[in-house]
LUMFI-650623 format. One line per 2 residues: for each residue x, y, z of N, C-alpha, C, CB. Coordinates in pm, 1 decimal. Glycine has a CB too. Example, Ala and Ser with C-alpha at 12.3 -4.5 7.8 and 13.67 -1.06 7.14 Angstrom:
2
1319.0:-569.0:780.0:1230.0:-450.0:780.0:1320.0:-330.0:780.0:1130.8:-447.3:904.6 ~ 1285.0:-225.0:708.0:1367.0:-106.0:714.0:1290.0:3.0:787.0:1408.4:-59.8:572.5;
***
This chain:
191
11283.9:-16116.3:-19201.7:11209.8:-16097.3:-19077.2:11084.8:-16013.2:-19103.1:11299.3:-16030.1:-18970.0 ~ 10966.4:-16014.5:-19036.6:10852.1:-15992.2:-19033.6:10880.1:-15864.2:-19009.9:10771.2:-16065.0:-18955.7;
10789.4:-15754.4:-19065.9:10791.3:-15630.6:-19001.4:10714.1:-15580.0:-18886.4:10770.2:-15557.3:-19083.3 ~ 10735.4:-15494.0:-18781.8:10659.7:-15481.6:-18692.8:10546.8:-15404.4:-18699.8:10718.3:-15454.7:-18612.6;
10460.1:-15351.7:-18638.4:10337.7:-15321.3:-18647.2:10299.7:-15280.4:-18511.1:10262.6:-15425.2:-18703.3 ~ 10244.9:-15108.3:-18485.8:10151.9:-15122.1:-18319.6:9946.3:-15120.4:-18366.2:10208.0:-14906.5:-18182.7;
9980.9:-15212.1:-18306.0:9807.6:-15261.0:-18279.3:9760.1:-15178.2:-18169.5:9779.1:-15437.0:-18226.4 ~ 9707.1:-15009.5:-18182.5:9632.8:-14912.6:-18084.7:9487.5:-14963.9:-18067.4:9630.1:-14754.6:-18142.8;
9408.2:-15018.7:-17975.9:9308.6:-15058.0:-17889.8:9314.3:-14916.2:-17797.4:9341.2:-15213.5:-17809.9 ~ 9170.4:-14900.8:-17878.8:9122.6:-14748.4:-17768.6:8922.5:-14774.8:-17770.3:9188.2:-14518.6:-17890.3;
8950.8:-14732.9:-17644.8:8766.1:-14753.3:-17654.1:8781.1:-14730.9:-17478.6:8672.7:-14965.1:-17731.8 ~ 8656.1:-14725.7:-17437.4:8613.6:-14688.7:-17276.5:8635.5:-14847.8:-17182.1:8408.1:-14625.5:-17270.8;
8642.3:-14799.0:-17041.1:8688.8:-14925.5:-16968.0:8511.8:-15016.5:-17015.6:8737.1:-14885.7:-16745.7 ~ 8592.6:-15162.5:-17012.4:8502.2:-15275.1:-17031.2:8442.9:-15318.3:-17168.9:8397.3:-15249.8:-16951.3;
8524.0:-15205.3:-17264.5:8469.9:-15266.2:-17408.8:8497.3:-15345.0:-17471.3:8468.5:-15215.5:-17491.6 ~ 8569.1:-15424.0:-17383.2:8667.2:-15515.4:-17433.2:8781.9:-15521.0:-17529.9:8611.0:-15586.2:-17467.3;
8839.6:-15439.3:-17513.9:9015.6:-15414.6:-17568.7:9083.8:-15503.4:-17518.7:9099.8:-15279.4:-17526.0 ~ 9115.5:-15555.7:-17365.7:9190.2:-15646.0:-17329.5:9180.9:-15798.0:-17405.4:9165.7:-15646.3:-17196.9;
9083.3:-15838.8:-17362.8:8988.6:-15925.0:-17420.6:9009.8:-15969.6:-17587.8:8854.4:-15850.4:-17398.3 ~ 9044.1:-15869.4:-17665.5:9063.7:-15886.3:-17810.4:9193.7:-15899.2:-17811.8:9015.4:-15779.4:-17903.1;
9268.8:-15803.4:-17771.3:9433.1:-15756.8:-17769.2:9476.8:-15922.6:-17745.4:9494.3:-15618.5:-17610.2 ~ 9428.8:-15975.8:-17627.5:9465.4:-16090.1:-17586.1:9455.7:-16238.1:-17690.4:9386.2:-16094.9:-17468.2;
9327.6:-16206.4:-17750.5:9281.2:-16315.9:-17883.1:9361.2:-16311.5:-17956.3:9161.5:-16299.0:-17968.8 ~ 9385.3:-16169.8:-18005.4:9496.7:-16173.0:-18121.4:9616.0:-16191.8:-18097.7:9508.5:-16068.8:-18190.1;
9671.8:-16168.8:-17981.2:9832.0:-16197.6:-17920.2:9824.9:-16357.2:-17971.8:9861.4:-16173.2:-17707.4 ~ 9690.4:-16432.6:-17905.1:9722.9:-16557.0:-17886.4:9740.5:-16648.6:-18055.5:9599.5:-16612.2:-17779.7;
9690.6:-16534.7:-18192.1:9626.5:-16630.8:-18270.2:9758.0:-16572.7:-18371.7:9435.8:-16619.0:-18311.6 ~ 9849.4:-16460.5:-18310.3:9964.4:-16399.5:-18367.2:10074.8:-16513.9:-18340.5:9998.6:-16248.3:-18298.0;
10080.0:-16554.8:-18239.6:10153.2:-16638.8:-18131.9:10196.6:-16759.8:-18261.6:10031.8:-16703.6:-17970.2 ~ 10015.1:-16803.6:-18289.0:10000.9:-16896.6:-18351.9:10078.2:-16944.9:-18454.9:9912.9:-16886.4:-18377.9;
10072.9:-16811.1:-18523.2:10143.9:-16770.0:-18668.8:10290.9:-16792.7:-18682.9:10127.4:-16615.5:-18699.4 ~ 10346.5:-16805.6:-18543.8:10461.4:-16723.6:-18536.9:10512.3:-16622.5:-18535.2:10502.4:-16732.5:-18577.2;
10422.1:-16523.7:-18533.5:10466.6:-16384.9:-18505.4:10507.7:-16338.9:-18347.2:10349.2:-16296.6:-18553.6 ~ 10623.4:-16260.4:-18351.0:10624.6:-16186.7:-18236.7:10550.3:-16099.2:-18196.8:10706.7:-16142.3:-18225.9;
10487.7:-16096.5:-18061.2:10422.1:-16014.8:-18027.7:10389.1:-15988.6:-17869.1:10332.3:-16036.6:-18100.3 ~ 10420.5:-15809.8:-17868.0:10418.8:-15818.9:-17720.3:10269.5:-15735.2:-17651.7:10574.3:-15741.4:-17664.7;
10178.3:-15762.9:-17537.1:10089.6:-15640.8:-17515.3:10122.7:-15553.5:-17417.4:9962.8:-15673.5:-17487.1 ~ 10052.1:-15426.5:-17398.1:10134.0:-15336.1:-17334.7:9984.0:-15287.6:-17314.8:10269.0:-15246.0:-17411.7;
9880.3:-15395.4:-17171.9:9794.5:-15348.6:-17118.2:9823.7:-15197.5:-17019.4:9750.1:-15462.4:-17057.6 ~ 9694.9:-15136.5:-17061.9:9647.6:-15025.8:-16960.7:9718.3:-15065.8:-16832.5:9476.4:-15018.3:-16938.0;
9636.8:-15157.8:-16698.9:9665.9:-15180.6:-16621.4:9768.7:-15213.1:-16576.2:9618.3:-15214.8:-16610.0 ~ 9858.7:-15288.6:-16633.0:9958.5:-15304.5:-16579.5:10088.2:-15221.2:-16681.4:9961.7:-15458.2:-16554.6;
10066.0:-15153.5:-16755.5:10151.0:-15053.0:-16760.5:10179.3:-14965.7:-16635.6:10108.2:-14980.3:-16857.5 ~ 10039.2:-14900.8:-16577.8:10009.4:-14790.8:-16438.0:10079.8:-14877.2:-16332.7:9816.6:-14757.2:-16385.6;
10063.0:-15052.2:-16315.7:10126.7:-15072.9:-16206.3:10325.9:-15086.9:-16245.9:10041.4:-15218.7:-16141.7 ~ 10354.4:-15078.1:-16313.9:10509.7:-15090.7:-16370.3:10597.1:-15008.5:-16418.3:10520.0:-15156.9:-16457.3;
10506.6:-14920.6:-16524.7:10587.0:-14860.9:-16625.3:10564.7:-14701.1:-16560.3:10528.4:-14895.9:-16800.2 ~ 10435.2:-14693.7:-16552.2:10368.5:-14567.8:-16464.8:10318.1:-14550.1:-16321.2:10261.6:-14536.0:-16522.9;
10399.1:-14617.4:-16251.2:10371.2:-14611.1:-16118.0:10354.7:-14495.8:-16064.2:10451.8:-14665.8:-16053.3 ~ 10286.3:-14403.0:-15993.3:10264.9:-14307.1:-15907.9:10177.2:-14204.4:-16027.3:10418.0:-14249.5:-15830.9;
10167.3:-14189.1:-16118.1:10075.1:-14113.9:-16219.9:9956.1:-14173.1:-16144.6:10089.1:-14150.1:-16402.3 ~ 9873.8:-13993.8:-16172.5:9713.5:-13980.9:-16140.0:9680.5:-14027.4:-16259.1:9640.5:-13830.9:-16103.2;
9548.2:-13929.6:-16229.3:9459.9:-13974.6:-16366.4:9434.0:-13816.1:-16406.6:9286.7:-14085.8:-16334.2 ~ 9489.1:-13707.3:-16358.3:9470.4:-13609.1:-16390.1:9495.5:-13610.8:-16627.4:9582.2:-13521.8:-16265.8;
9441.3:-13480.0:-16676.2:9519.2:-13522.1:-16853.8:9651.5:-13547.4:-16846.4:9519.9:-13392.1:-16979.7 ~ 9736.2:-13427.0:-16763.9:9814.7:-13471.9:-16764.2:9885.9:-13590.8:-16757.0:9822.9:-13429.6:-16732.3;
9892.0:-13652.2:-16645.3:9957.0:-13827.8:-16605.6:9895.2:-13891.2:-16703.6:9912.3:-13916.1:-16442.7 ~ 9741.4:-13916.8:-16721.3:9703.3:-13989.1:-16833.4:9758.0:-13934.1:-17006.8:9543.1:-13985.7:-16814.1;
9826.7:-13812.1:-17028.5:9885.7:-13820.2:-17160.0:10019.5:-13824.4:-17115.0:9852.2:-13704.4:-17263.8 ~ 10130.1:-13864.1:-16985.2:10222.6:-13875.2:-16972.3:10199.4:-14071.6:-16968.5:10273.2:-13771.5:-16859.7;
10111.9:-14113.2:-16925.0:10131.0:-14266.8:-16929.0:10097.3:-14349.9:-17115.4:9995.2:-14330.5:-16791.1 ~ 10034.9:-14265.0:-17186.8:10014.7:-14282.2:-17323.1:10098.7:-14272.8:-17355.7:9947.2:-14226.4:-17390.2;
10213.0:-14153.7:-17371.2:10361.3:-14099.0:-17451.4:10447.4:-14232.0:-17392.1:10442.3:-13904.5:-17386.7 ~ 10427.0:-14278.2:-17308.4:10482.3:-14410.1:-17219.3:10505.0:-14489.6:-17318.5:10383.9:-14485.8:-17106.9;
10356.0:-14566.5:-17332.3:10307.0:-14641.2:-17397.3:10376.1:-14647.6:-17543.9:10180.4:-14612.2:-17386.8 ~ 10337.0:-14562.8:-17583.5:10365.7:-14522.5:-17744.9:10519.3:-14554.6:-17749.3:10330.1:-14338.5:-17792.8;
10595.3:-14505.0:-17675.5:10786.7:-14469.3:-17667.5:10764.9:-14623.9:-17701.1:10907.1:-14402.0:-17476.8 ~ 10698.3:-14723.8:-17611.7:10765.6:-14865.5:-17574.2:10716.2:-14944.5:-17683.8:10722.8:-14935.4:-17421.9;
10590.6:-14900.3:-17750.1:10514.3:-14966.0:-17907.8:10660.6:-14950.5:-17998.4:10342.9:-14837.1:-17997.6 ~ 10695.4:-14792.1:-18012.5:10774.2:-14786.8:-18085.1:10929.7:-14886.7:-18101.0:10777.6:-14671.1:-18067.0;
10959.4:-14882.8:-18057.4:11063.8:-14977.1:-18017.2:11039.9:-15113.6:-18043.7:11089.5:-14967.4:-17884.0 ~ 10951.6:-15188.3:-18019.9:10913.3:-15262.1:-18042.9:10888.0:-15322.2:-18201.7:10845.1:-15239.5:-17972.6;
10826.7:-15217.3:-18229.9:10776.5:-15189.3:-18345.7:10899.5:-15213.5:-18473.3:10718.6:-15040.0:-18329.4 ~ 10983.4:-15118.2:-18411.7:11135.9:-15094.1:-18493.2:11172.5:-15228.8:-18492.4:11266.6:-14989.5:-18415.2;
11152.9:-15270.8:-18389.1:11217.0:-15418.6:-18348.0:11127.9:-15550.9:-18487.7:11149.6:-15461.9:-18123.0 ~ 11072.3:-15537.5:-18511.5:10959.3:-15618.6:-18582.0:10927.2:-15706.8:-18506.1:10984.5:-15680.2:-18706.0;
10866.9:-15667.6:-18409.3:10731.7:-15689.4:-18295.4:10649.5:-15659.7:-18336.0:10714.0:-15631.2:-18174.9 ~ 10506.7:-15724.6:-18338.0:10363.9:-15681.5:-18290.4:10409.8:-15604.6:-18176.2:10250.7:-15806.4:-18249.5;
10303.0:-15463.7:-18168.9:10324.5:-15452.3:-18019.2:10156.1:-15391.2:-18040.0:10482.5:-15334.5:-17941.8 ~ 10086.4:-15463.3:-17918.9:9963.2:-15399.1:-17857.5:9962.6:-15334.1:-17781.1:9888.2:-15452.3:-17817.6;
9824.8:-15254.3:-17770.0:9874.8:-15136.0:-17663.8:9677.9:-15162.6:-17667.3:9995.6:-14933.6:-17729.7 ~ 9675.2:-15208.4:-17524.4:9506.4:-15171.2:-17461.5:9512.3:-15132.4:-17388.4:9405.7:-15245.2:-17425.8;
9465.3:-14976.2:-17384.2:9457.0:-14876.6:-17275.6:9351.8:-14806.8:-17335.9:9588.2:-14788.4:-17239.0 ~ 9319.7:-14727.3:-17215.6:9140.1:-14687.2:-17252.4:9207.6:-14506.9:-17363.7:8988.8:-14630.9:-17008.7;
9317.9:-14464.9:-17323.5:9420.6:-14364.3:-17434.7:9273.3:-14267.1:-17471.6:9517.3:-14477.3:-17622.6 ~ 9200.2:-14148.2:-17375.9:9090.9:-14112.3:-17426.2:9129.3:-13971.1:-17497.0:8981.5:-14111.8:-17318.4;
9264.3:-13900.5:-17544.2:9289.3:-13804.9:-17640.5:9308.4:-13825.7:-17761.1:9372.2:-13746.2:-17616.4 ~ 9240.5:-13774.9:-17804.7:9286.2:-13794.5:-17966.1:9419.7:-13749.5:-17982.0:9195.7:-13708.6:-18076.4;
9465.3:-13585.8:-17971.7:9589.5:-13563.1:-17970.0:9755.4:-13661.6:-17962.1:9568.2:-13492.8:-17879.9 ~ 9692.3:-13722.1:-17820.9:9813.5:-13810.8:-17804.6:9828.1:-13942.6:-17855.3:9835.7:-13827.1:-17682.5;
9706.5:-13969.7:-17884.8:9701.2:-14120.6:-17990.2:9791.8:-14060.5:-18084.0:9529.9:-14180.2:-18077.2 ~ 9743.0:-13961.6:-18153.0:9803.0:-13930.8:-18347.0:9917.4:-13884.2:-18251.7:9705.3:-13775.8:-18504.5;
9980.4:-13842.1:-18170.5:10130.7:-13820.5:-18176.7:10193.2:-13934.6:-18154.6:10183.7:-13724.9:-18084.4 ~ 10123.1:-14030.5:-18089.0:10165.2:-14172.1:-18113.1:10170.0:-14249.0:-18258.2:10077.5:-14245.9:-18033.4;
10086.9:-14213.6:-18317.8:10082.3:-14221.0:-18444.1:10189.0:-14202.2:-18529.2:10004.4:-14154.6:-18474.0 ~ 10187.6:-14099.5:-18533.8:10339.4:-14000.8:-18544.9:10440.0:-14033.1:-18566.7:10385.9:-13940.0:-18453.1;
10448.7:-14074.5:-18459.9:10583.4:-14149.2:-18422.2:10657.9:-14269.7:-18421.0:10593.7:-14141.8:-18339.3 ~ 10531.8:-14341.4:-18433.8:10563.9:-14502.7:-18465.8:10538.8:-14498.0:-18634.6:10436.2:-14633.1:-18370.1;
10450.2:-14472.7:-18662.5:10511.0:-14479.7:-18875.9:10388.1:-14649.4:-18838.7:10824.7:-14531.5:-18952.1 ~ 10449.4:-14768.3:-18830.8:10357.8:-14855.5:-18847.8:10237.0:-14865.3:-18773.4:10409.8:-14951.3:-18841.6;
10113.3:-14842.3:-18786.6:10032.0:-14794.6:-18662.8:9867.5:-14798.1:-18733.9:10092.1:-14613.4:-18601.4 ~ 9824.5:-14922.2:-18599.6:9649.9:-14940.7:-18702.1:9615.2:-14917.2:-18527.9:9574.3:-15161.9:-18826.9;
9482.9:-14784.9:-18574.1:9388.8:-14775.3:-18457.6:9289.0:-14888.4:-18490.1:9314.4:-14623.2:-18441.5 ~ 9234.6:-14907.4:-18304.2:9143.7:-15033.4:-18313.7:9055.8:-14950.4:-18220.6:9203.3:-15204.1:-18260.9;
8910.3:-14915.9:-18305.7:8825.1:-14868.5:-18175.5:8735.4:-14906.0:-18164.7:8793.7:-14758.5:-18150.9 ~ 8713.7:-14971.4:-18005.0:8670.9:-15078.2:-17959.3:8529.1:-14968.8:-17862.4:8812.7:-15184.4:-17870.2;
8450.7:-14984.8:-17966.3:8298.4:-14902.9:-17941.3:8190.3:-14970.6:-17842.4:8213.3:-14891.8:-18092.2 ~ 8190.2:-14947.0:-17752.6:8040.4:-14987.0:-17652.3:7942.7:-14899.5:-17627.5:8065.0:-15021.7:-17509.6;
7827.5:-14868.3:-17568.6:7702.6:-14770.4:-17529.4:7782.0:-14784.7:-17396.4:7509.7:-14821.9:-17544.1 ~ 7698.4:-14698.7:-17364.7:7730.2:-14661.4:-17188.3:7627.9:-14761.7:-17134.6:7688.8:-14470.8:-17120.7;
7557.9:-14783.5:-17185.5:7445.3:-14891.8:-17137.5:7428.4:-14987.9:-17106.8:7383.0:-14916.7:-17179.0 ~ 7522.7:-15075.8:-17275.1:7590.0:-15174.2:-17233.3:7682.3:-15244.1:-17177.7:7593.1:-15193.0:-17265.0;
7816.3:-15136.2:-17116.3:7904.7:-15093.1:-17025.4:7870.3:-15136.9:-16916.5:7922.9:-14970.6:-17018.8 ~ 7752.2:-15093.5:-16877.9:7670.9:-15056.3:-16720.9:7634.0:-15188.1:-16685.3:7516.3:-14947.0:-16721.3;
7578.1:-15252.3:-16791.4:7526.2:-15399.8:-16759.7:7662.7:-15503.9:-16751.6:7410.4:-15455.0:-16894.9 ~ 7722.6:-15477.4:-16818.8:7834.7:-15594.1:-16830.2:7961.4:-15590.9:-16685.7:7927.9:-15559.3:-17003.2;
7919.8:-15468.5:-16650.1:8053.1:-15423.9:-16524.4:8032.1:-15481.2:-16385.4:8062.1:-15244.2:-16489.1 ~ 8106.5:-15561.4:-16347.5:8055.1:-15646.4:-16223.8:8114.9:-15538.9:-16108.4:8128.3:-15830.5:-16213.4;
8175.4:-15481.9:-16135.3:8264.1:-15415.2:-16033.6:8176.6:-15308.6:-15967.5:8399.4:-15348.9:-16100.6 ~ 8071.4:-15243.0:-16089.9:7983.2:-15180.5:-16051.7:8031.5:-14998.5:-16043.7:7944.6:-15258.3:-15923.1;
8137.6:-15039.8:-16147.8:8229.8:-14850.2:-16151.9:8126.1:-14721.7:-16200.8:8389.1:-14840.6:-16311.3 ~ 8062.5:-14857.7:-16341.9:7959.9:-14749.0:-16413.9:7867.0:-14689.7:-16341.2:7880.9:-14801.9:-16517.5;
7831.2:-14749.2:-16234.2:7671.5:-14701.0:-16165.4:7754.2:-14620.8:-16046.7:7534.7:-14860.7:-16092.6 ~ 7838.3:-14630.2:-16026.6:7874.9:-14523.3:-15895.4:7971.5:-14401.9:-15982.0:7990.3:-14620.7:-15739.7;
8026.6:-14444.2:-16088.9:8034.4:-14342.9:-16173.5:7931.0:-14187.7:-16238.5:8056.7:-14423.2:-16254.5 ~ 7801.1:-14296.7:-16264.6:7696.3:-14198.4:-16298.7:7640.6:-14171.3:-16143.6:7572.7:-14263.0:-16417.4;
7646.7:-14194.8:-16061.1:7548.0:-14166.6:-15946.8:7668.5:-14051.5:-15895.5:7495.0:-14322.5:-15823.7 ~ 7781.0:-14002.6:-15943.7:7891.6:-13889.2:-15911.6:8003.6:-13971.5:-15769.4:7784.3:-13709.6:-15843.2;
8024.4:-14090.9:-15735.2:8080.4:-14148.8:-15643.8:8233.2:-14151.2:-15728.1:7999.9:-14289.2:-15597.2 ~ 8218.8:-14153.8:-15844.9:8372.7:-14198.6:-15825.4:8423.9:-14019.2:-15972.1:8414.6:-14458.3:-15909.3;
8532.6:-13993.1:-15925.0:8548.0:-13884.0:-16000.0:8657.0:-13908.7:-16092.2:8567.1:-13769.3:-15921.2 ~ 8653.7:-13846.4:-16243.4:8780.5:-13847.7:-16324.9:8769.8:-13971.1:-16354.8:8916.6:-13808.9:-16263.8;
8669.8:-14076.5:-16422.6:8624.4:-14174.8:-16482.8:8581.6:-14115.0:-16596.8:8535.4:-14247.7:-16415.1 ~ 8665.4:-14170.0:-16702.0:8672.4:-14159.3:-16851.1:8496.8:-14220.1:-16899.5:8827.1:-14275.0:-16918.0;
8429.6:-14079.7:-16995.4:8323.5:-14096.7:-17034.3:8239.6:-14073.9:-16952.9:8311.5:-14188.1:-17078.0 ~ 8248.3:-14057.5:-16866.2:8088.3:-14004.9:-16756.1:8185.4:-13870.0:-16719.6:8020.4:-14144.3:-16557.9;
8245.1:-13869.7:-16614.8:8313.5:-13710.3:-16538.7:8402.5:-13685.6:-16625.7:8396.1:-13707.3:-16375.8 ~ 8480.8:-13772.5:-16731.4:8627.2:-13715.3:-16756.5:8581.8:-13731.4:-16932.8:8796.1:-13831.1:-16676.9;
8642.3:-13660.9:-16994.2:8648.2:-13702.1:-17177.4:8690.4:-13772.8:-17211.1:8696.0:-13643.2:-17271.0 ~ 8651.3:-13816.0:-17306.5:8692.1:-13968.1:-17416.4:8669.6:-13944.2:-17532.0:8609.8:-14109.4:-17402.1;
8734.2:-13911.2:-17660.2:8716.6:-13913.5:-17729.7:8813.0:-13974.4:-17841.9:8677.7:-13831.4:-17716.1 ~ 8680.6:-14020.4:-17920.1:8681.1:-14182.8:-17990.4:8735.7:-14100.3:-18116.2:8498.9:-14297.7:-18014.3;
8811.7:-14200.0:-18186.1:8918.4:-14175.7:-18266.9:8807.7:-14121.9:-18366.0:9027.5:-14304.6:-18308.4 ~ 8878.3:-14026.8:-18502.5:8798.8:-13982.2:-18590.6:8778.8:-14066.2:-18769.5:8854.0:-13838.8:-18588.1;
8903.5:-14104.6:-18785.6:8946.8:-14179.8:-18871.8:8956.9:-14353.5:-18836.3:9068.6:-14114.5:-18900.6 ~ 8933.0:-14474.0:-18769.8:9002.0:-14566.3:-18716.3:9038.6:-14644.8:-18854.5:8922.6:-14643.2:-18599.4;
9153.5:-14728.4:-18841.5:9143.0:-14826.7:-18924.1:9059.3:-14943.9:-18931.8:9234.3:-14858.9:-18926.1 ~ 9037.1:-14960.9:-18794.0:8917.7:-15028.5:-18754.3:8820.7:-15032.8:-18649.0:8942.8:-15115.3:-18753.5;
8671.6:-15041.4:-18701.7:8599.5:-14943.5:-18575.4:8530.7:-15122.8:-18535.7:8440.9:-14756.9:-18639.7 ~ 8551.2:-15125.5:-18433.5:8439.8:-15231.4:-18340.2:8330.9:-15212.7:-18238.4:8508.4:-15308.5:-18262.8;
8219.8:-15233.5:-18266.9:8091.5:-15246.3:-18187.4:8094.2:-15356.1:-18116.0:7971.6:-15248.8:-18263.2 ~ 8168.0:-15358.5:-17984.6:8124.5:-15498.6:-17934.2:8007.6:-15490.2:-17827.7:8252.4:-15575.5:-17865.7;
7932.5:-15424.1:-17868.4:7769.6:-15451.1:-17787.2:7694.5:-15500.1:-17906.0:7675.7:-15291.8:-17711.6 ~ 7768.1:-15476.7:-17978.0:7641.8:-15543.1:-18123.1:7769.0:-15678.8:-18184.9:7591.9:-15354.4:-18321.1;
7893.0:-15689.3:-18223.3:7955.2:-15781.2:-18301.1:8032.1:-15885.1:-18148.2:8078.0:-15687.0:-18431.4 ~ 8014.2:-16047.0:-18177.4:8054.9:-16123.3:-18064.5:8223.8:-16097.1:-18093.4:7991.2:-16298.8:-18066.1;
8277.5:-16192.7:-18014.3:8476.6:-16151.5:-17983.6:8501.6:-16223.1:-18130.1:8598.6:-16263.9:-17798.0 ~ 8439.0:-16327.5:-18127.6:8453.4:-16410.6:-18295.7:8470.0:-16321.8:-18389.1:8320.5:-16497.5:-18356.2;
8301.4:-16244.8:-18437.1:8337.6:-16144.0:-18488.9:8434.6:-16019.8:-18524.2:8288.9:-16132.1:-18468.5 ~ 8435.1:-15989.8:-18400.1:8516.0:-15869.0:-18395.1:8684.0:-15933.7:-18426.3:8491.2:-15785.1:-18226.6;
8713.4:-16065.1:-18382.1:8882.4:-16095.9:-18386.8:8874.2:-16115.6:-18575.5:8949.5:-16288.7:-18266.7 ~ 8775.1:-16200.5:-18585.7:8784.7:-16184.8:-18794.2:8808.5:-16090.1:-18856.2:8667.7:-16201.6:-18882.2;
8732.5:-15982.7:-18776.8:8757.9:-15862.0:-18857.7:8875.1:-15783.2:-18845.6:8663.2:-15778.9:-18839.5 ~ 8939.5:-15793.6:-18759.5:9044.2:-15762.4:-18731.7:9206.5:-15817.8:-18824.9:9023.8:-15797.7:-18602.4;
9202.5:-15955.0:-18765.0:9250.3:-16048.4:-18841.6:9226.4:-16020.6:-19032.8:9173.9:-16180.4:-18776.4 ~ 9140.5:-15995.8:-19045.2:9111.0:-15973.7:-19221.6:9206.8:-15826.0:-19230.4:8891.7:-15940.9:-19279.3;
9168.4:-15721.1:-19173.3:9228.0:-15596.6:-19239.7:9371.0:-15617.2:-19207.7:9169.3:-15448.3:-19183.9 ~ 9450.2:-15718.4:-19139.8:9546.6:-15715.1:-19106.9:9651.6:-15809.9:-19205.4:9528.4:-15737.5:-18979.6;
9540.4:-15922.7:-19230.4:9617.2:-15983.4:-19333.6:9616.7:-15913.3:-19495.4:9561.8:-16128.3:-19336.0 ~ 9516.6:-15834.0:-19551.4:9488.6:-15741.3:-19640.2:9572.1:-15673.6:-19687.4:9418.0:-15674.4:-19609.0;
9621.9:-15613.3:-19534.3:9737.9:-15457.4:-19575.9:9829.1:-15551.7:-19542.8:9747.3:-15273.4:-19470.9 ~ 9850.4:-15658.2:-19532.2:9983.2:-15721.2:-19526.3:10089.6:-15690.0:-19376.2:10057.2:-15661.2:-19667.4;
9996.8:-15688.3:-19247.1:10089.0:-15651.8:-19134.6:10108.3:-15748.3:-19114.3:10063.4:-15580.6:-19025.8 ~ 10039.7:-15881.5:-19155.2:10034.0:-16028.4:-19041.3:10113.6:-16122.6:-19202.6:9786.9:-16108.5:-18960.7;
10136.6:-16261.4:-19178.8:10101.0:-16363.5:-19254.1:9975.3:-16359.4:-19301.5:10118.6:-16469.1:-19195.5 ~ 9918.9:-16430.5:-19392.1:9784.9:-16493.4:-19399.3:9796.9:-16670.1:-19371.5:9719.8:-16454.8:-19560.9;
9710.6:-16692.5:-19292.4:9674.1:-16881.9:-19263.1:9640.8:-16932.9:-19419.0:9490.6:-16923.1:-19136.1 ~ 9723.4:-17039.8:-19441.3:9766.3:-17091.7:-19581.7:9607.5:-17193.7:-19528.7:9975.9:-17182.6:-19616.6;
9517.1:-17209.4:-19623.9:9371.2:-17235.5:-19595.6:9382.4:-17415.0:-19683.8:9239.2:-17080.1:-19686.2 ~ 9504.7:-17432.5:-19771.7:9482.6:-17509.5:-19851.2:9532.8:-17671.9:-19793.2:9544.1:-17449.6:-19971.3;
9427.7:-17748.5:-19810.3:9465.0:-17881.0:-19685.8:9601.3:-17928.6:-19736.0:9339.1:-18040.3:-19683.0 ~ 9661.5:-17974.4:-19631.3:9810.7:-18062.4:-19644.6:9847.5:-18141.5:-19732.2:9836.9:-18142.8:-19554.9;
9698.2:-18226.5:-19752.9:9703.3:-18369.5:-19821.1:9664.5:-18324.3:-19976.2:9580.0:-18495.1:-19745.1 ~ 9636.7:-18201.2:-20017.3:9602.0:-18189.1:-20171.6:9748.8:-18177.5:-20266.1:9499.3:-18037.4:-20195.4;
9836.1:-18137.6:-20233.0:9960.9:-18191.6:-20275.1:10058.8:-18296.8:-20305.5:9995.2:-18163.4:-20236.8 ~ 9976.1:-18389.3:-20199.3:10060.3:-18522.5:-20190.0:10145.4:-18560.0:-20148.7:10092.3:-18562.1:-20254.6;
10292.0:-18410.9:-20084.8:10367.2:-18426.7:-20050.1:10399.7:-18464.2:-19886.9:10399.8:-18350.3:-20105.1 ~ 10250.5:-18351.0:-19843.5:10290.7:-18358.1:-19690.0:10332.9:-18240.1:-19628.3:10398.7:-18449.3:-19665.5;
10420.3:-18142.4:-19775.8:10494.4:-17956.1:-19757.8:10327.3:-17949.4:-19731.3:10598.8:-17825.0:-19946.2 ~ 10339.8:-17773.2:-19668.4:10297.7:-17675.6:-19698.0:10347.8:-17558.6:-19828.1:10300.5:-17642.9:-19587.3;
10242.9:-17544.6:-19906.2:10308.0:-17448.6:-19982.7:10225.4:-17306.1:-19985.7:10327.8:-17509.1:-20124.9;
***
């Protein structure tokens, strides 16, 4: 059996963590690998129901997070975890604790944030309307070490899922896609 692995996605709302977490679920899927995600959002509506956003609740809904990677993990699951997770502290005690564990930090400008957000959080964020929004009123801080750092205001989802996909097949968390055509064997196997 495959060993498990937590895939940590940390970066600010809209940098697209979901968005990737989701590519790779689907291209893990592919493989045959198990794999479960354990979005931000609907962790808060399920797992963390009634938590603020005070540090506290937000490093009580991370330790959440992490408990349920782990397990998973043990289990030889993929387990993703996209949540915006803006302590360093409680990432590495997540870290910690799970033993198999690749940070993914999923880097945007505030700029390009601002433009891409239909919802329009960023601009009533900076104009002081909305309070305890990670990176404008509240802290975020971006991992120091990542295993893998992503710019997605500069690298497309293509990009960024290759690169991902490469360090993963590398250190040996995933399979690698056998590249060699069917028909050069003669048999019809895969080998």
């Amino acid at each position: 059996m495959h060993q498990g692995v937590t895939l940590w996605f940390t970066g600010l709302s809209g940098a697209g963590k979901s968005t990737l977490a989701n590519k790779i679920a689907e291209e893990l899927r592919q493989r045959k690998v198990r794999v479960e995600i354990l979005d931000g959002d609907e962790v808060r509506t399920n797992l963390s129901k009634g938590l603020g956003f005070s540090k506290e609740d937000r490093d009580t809904n991370i330790k959440r997070i992490g408990y349920v990677c782990k397990l998973l993990t043990r289990n030889g699951v993929v387990a993703i975890s996209a949540a915006i997770s803006p302590y360093r502290e409680v990432r590495d005690a997540n870290r910690q604790e799970i033993g198999r564990f690749v940070e993914i930090y999923v880097e945007c400008s505030i700029e390009e944030l601002t433009k891409r957000d239909v919802k329009g959080l960023y601009k009533k964020a900076l104009a002081g309307e909305i309070k305890n929004f990670t990176g404008i009123s509240d802290p975020y801080e971006p991992p120091l070490k990542p295993e893998i750092a992503i710019d997605s205001g500069k690298q497309t989802v293509e990009e960024s899922l290759a690169a991902i996909l490469s360090y993963l097949e590398q250190h040996e968390f995933i399979p690698k896609v056998s590249t060699v055509p069917v028909a050069a064997h003669g048999c019809g196997c895969r080998h």
